[in-house]
ROLOLUM-858133 format. One record per residue (C-alpha): residue number from 1; residue in three letters; x, y, z. Coordinates in pm, whole numbers, m for minus. Last residue first. Layout:
{r NUM, 'ALA', {X, Y, Z}}
...
***
This chain:
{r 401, 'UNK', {m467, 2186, 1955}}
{r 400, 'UNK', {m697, 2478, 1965}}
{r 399, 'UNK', {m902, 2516, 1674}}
{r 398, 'UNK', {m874, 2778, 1433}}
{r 397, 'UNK', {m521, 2747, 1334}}
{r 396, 'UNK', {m526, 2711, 987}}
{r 395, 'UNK', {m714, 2882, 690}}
{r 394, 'UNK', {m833, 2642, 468}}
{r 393, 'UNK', {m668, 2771, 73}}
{r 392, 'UNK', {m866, 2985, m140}}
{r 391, 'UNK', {m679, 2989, m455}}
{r 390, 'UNK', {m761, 2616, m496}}
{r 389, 'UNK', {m1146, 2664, m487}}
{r 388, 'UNK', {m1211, 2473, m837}}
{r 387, 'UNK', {m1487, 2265, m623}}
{r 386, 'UNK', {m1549, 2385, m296}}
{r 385, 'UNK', {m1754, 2074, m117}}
{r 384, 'UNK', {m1555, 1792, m394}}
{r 383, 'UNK', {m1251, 1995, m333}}
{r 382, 'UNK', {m1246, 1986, 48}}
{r 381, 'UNK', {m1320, 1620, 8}}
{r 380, 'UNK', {m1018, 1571, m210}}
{r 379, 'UNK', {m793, 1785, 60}}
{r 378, 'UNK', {m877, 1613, 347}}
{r 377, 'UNK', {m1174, 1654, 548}}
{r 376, 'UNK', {m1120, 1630, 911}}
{r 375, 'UNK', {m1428, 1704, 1042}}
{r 374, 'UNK', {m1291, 1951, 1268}}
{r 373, 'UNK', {m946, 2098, 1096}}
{r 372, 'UNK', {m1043, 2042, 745}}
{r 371, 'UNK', {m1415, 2167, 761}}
{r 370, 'UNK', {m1268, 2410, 1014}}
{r 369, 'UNK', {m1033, 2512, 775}}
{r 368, 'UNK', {m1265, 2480, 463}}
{r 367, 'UNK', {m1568, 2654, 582}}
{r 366, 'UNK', {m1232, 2974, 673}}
{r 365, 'UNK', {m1064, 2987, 343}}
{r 364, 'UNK', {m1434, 2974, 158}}
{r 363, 'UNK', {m1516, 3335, 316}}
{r 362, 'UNK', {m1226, 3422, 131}}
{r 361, 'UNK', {m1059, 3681, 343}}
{r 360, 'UNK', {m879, 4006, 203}}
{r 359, 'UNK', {m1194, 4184, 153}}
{r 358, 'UNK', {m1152, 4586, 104}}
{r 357, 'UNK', {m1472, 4756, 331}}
{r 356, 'UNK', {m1671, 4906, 80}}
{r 355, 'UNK', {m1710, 5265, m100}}
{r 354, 'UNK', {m1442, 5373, m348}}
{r 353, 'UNK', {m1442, 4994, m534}}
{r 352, 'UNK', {m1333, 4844, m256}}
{r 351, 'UNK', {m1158, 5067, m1}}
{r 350, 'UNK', {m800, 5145, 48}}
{r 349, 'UNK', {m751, 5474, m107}}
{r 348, 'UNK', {m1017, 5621, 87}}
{r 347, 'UNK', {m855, 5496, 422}}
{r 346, 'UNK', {m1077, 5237, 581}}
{r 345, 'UNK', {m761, 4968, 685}}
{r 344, 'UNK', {m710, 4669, 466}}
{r 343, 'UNK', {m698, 4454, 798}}
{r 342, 'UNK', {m567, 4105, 765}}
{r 341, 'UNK', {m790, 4010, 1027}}
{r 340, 'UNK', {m823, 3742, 1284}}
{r 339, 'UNK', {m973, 3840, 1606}}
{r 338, 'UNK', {m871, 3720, 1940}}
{r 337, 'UNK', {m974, 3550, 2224}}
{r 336, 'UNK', {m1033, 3226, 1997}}
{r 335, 'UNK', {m869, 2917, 1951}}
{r 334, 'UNK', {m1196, 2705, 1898}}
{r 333, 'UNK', {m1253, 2384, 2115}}
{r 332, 'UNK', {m1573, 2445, 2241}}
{r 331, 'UNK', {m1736, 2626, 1942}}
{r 330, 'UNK', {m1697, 2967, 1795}}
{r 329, 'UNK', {m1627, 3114, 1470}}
{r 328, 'UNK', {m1768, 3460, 1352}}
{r 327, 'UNK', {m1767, 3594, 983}}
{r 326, 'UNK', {m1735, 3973, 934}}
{r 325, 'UNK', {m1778, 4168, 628}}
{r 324, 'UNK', {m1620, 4326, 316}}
{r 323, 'UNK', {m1892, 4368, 4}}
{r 322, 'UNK', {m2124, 4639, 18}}
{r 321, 'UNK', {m2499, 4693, 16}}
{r 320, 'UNK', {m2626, 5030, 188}}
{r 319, 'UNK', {m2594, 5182, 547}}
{r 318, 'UNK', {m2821, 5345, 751}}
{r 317, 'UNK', {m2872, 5714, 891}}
{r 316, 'UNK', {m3075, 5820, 661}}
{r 315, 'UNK', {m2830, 6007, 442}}
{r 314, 'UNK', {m2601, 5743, 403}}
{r 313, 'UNK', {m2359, 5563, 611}}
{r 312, 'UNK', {m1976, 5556, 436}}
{r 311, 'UNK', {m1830, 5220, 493}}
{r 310, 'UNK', {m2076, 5055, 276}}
{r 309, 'UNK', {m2269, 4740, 368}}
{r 308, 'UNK', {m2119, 4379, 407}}
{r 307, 'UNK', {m2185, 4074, 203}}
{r 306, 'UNK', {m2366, 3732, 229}}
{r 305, 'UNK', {m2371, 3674, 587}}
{r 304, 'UNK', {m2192, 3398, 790}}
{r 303, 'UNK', {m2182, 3282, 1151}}
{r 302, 'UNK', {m1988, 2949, 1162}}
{r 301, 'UNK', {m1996, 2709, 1457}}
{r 300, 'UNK', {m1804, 2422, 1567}}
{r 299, 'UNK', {m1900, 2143, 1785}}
{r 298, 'UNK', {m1699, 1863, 2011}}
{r 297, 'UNK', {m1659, 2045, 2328}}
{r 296, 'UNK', {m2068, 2209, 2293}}
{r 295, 'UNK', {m2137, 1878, 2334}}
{r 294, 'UNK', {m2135, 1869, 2708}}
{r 293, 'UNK', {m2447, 2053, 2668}}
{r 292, 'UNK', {m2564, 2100, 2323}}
{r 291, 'UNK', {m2913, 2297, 2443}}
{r 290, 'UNK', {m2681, 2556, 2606}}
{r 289, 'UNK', {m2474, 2594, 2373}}
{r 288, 'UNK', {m2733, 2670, 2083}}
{r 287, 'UNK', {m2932, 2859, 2372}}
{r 286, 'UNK', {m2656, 3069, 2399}}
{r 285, 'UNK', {m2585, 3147, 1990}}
{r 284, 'UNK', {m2977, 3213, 2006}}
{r 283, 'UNK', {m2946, 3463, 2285}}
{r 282, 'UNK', {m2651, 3630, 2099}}
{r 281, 'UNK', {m2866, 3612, 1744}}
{r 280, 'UNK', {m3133, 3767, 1900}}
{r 279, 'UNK', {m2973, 4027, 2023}}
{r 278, 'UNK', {m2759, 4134, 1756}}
{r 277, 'UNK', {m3156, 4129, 1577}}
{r 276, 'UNK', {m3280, 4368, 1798}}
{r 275, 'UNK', {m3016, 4621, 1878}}
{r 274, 'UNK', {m2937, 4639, 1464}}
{r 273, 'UNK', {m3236, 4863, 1425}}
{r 272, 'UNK', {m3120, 5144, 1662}}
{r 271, 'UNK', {m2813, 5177, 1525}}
{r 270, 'UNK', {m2919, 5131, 1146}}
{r 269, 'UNK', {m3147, 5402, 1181}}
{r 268, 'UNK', {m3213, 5341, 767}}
{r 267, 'UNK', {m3065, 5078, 519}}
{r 266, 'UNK', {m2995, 4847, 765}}
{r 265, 'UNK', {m3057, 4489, 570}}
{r 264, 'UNK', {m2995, 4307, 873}}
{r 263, 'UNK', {m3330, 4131, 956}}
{r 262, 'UNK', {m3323, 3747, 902}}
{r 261, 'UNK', {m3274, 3477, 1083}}
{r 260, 'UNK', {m3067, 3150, 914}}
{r 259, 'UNK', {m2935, 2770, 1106}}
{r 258, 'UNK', {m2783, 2516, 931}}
{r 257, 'UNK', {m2737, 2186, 1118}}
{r 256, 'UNK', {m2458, 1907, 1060}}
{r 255, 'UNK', {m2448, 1638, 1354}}
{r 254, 'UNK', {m2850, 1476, 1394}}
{r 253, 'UNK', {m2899, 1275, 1662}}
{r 252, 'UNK', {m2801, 917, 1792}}
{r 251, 'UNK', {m2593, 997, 2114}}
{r 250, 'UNK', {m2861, 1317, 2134}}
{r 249, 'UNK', {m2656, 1668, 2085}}
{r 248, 'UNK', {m2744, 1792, 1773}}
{r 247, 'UNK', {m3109, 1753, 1871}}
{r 246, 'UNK', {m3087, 1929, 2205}}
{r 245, 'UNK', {m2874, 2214, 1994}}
{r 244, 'UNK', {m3121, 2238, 1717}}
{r 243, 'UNK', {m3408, 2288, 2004}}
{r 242, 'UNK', {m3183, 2561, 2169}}
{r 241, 'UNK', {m3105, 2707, 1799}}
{r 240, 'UNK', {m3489, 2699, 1737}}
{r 239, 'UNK', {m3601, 2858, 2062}}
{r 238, 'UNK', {m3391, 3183, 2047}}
{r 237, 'UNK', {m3469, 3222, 1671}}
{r 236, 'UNK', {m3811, 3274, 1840}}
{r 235, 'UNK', {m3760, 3383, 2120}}
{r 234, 'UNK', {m3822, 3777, 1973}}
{r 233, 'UNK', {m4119, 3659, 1857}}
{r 232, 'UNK', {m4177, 3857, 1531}}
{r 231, 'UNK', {m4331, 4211, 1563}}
{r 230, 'UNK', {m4602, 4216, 1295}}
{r 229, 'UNK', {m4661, 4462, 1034}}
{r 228, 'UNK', {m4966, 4569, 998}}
{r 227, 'UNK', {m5337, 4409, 1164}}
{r 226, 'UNK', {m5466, 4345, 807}}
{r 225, 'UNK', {m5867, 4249, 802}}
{r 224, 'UNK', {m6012, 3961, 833}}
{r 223, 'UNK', {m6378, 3938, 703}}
{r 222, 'UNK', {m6334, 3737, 366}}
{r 221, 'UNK', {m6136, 3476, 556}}
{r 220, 'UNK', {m6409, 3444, 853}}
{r 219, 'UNK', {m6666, 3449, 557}}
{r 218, 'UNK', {m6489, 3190, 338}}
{r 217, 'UNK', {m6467, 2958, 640}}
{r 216, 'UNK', {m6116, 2897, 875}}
{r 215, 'UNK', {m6117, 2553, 1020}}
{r 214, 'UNK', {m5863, 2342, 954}}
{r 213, 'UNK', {m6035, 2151, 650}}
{r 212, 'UNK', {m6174, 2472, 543}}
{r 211, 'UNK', {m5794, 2626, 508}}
{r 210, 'UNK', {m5671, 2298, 281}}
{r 209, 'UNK', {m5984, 2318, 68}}
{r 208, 'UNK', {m5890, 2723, m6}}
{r 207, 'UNK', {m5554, 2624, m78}}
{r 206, 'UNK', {m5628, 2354, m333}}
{r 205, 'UNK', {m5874, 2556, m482}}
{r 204, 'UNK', {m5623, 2840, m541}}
{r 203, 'UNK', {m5298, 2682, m606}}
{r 202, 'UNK', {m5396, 2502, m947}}
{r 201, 'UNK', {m5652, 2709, m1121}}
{r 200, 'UNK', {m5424, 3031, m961}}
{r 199, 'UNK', {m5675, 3312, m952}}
{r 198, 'UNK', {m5718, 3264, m547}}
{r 197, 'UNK', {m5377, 3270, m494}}
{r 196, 'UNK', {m5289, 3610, m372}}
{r 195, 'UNK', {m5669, 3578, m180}}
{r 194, 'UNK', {m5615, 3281, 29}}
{r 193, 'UNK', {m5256, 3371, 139}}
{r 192, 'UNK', {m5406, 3748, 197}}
{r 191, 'UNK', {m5669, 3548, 407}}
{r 190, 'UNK', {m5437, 3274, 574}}
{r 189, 'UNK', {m5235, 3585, 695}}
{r 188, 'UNK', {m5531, 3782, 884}}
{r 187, 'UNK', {m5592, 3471, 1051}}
{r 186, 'UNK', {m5252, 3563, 1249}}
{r 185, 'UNK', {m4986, 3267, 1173}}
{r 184, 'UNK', {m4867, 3014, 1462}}
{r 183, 'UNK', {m4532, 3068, 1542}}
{r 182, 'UNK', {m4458, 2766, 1768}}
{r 181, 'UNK', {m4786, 2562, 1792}}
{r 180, 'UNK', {m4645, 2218, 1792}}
{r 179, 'UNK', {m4249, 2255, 1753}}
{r 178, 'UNK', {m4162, 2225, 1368}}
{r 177, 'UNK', {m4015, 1902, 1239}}
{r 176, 'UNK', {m3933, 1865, 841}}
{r 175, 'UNK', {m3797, 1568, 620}}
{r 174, 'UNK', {m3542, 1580, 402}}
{r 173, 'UNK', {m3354, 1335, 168}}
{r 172, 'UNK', {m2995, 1390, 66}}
{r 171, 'UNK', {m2864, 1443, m270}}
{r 170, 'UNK', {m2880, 1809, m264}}
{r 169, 'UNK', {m3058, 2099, m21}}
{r 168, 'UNK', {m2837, 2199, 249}}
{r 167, 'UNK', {m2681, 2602, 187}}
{r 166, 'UNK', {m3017, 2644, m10}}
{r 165, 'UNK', {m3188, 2671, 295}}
{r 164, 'UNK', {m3494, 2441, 398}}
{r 163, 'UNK', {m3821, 2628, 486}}
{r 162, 'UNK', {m4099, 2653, 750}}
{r 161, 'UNK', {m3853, 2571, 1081}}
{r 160, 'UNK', {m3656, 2244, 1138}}
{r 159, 'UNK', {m3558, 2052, 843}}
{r 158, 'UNK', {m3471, 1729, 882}}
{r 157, 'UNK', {m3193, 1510, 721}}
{r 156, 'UNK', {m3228, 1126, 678}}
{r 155, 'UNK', {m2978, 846, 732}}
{r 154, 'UNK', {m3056, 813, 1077}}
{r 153, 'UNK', {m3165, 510, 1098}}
{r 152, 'UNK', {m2943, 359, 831}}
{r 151, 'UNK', {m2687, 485, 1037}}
{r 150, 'UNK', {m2450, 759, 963}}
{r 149, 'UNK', {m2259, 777, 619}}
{r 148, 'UNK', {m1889, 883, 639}}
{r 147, 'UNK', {m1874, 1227, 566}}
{r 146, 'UNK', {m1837, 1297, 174}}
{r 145, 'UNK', {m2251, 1404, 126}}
{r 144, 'UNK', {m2257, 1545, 435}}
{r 143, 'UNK', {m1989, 1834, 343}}
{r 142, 'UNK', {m2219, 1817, m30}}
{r 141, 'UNK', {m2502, 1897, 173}}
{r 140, 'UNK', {m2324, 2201, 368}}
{r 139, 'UNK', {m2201, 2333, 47}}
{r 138, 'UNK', {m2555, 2361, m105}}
{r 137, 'UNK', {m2640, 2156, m429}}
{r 136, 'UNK', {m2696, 2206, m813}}
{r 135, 'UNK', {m2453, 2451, m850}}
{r 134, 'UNK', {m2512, 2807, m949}}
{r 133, 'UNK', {m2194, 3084, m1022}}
{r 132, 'UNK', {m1931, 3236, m783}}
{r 131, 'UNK', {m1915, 2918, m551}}
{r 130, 'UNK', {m1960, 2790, m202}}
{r 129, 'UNK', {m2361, 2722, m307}}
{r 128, 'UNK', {m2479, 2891, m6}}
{r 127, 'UNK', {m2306, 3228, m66}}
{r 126, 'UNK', {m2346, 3216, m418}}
{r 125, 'UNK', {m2739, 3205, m368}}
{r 124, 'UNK', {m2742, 3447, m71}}
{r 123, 'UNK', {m2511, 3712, m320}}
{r 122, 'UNK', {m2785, 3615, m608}}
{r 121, 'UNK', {m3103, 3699, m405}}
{r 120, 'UNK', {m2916, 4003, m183}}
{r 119, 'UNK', {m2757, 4158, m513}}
{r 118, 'UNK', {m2485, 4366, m413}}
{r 117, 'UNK', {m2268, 4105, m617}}
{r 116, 'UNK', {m1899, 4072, m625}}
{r 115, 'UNK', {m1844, 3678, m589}}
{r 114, 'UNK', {m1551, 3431, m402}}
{r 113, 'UNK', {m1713, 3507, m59}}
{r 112, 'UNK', {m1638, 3804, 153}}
{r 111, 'UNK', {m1471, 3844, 471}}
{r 110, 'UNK', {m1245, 4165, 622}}
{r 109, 'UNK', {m1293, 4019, 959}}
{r 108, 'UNK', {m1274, 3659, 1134}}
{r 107, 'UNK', {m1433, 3699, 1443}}
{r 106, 'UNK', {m1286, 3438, 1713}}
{r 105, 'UNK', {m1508, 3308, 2018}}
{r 104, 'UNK', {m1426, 3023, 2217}}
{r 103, 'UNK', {m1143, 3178, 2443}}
{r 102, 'UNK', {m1321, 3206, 2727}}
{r 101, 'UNK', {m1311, 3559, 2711}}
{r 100, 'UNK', {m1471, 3594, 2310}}
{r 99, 'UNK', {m1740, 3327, 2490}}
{r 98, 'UNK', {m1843, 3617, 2726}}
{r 97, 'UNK', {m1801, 3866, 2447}}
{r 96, 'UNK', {m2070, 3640, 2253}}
{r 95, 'UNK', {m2310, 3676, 2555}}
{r 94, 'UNK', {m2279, 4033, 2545}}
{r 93, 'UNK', {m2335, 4085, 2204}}
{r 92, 'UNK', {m2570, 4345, 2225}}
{r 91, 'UNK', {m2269, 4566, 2339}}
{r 90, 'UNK', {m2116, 4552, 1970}}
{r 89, 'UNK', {m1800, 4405, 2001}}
{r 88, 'UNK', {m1512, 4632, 1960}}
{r 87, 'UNK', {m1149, 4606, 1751}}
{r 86, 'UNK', {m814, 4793, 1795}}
{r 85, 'UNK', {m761, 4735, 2168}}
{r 84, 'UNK', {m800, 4377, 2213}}
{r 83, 'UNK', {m1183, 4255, 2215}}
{r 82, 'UNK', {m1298, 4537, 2351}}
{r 81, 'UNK', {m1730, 4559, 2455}}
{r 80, 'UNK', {m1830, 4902, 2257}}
{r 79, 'UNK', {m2040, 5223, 2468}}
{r 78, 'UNK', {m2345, 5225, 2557}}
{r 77, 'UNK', {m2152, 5415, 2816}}
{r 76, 'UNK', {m1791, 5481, 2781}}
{r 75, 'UNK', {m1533, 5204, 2893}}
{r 74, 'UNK', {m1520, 5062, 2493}}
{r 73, 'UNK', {m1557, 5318, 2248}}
{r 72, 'UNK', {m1883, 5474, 2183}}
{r 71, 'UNK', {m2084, 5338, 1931}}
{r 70, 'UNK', {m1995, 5467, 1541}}
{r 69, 'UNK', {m2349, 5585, 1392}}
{r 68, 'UNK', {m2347, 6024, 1321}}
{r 67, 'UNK', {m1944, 5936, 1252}}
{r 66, 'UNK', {m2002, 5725, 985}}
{r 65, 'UNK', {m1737, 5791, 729}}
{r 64, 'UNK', {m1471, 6013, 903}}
{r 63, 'UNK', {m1501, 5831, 1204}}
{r 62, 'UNK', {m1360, 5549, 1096}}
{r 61, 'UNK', {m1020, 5679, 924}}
{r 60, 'UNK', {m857, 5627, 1235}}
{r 59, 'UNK', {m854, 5278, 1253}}
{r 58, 'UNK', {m910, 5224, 1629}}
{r 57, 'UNK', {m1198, 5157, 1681}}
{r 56, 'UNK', {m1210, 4915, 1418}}
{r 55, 'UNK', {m1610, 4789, 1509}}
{r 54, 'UNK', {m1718, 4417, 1508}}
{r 53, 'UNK', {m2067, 4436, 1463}}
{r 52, 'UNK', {m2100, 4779, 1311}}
{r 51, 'UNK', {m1807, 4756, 1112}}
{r 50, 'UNK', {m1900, 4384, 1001}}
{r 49, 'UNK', {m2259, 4496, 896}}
{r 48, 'UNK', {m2466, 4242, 850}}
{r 47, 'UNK', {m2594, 4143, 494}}
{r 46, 'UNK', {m2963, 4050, 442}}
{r 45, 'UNK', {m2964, 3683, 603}}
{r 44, 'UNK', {m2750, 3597, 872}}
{r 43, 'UNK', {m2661, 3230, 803}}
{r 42, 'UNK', {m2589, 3071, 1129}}
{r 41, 'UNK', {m2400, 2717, 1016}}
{r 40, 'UNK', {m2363, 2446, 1265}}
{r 39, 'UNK', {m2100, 2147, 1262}}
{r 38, 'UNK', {m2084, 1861, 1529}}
{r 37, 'UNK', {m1820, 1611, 1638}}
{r 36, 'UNK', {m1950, 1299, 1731}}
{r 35, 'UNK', {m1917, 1136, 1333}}
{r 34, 'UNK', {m2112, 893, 1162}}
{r 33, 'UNK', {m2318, 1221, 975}}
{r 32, 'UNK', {m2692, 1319, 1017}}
{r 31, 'UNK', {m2859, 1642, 858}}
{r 30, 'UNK', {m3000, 1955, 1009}}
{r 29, 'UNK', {m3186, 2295, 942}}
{r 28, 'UNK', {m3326, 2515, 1117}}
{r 27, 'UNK', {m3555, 2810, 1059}}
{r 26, 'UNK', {m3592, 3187, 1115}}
{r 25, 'UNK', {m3729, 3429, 816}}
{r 24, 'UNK', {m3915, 3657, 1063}}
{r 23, 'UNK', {m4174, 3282, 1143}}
{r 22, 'UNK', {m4463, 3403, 966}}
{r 21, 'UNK', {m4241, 3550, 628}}
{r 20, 'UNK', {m4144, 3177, 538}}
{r 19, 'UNK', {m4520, 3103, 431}}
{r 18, 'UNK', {m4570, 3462, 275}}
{r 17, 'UNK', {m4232, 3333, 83}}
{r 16, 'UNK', {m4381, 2986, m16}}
{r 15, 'UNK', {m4694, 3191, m158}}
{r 14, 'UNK', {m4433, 3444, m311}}
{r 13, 'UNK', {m4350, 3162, m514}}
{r 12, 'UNK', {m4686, 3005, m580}}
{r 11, 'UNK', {m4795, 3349, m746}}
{r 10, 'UNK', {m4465, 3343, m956}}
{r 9, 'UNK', {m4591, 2977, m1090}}
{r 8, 'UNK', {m4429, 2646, m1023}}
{r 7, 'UNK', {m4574, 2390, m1304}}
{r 6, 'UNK', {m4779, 2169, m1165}}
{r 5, 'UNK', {m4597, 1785, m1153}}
{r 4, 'UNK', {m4678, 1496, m1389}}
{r 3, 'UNK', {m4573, 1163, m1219}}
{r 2, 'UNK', {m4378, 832, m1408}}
{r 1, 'UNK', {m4383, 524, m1254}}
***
């Protein structure tokens, strides 16, 4: 039976966006597998900066680019957390640092994926397809897609949060869970919803029927008025990775999940406006353990973004696009305690293009050694999720043995 579908219009994007926008760009997403190890992706989404995050101290050259927003190094106040003499933590990451003791933490610096965009639409885009051009699937649903199939029960991926990342759309079916009442939209939103698609012959009745139904009349819609920007729930992203984790770890649960939050494009006061978001993603990355329990042994977890910024800060005290980053690893059995790097260093002859941090890590090299070394993909798989990815060969050692 065949179906006519509305055609998508710009107006119904930015509707989908609005919709994303009442929750700070957090959601959750997860997908079965007949396997008892488990595999989360944190995508940080509008490029974190790696020398902010994970700081080289001790390259010399630092301070002559950013001086007026280099922390302190470790031992003075507000100062870095070490992580070996060379590189800091930023102190918002406290919980993180605890797991960088334990052994279960290792930042992977100098990162970028396969492309060289500054673009945050297309660098997201490459970044979840694995590749340097557009695929027709994520990475993540193509690593389900050659995993043994799970039950016929559980045969179904869900989507946790208001929107489904690119990184796990494909072949697999997807269905959607959001806790009752989390992140419940001002009225104020419904009416600018209401109003950007009022034109829309499609969009604009059905919208207005679907907001009468729950409640809201023309008048209440007509009378709301902007409140400004709104601070988004700090728990939020907090909530979500502890409810991904409870999920992820259920005998019969989900065992692939891709997590994203928002808020790192730092073009101005970056060190004051990176507090809040390093925050949330530590208390996040804690809850995520804490809701897997004992399976926090048996699961790996990559923290990607899809470029750095520039090693020089700019005038307003921020940073702009640029292409070298971090990537964190952490999990149960990960050999961490240390921080792998094959460190370009941030002398002006060294950086990318006169401005970035150099990458010498495929951000590929280190999905397909964990893909390799915890799911146990073997090569053909590992080609099937990266296709034509041979230069970028899984990085080894990053579990413990």
């Amino acid at each position: 039976m065949s179906r006519t579908y509305p055609v998508v219009t710009r107006r119904s994007a930015l509707l989908g966006l609005t919709a994303a926008f009442s929750l700070g760009g957090i959601s959750v997403a997860l997908a079965s597998a007949a396997t008892d190890r488990r595999f989360v992706v944190v995508i940080l989404r509008g490029a974190l900066d790696g020398l902010a995050a994970v700081t080289p101290y001790g390259d010399r050259d630092l301070a002559t680019w950013r001086s007026d927003i280099v922390l302190p190094q470790p031992g003075a106040p507000g100062g870095l957390l070490d992580l070996g003499g060379f590189f800091g933590l930023h102190p918002a990451l406290s919980g993180m640092h605890g797991l960088y003791a334990a052994n279960e933490l290792l930042p992977v610096h100098a990162v970028a994926g396969p492309y060289r965009s500054r673009s945050h639409f297309e660098a997201q885009d490459y970044m979840e397809y694995g590749s340097d051009h557009r695929m027709t699937s994520g990475w993540l649903n193509r690593v389900a897609g050659v995993l043994p199939a799970g039950t016929a029960k559980a045969d179904l991926a869900l989507s946790v949060g208001t929107s489904l990342p690119l990184l796990l759309r494909g072949p697999a079916s997807v269905g959607s869970w959001l806790p009752q009442n989390f992140g419940r939209p001002e009225p104020d939103l419904y009416a600018r919803i209401n109003a950007l698609a009022s034109t829309d012959p499609i969009l604009g009745r059905a919208i207005a029927e679907g907001l009468r139904e729950r409640g809201f009349s023309t008048a209440v819609l007509a009378n709301a008025t902007p409140s400004g920007d709104k601070v988004v729930n700090k728990n939020a992203f907090a909530s979500l990775a502890t409810a991904a984790g409870r999920l992820l770890a259920a005998p019969d649960g989900p065992r692939i999940a891709a997590l994203e939050i928002g808020g790192w494009d730092t073009h101005a006061a970056q060190a004051a406006r990176l507090n809040g978001p390093l925050q949330q993603l530590d208390t996040g990355l804690m809850g995520l353990k804490a809701g897997l329990g004992d399976a926090w042994s048996k699961t790996v977890v990559l923290v990607m973004t899809e470029f750095g910024r520039t090693v020089r800060s700019n005038g307003t005290k921020g940073t702009d696009h640029g292409t070298g980053t971090v990537a964190f690893v952490l999990g149960g059995g990960v050999a961490g305690g240390k921080v792998r790097a094959d460190w370009p260093g941030l002398a002006q002859n060294r950086l990318f293009e006169n401005r970035d941090l150099q990458p010498t890590t495929d951000l590929r090299s280190v999905a397909k050694g964990i893909l390799a070394q915890h799911l146990r993909l073997d090569a053909t798989a590992l080609d099937r999720v990266f296709p034509a990815s041979q230069a970028a060969s899984a990085m080894p050692g990053l579990l413990r043995a």
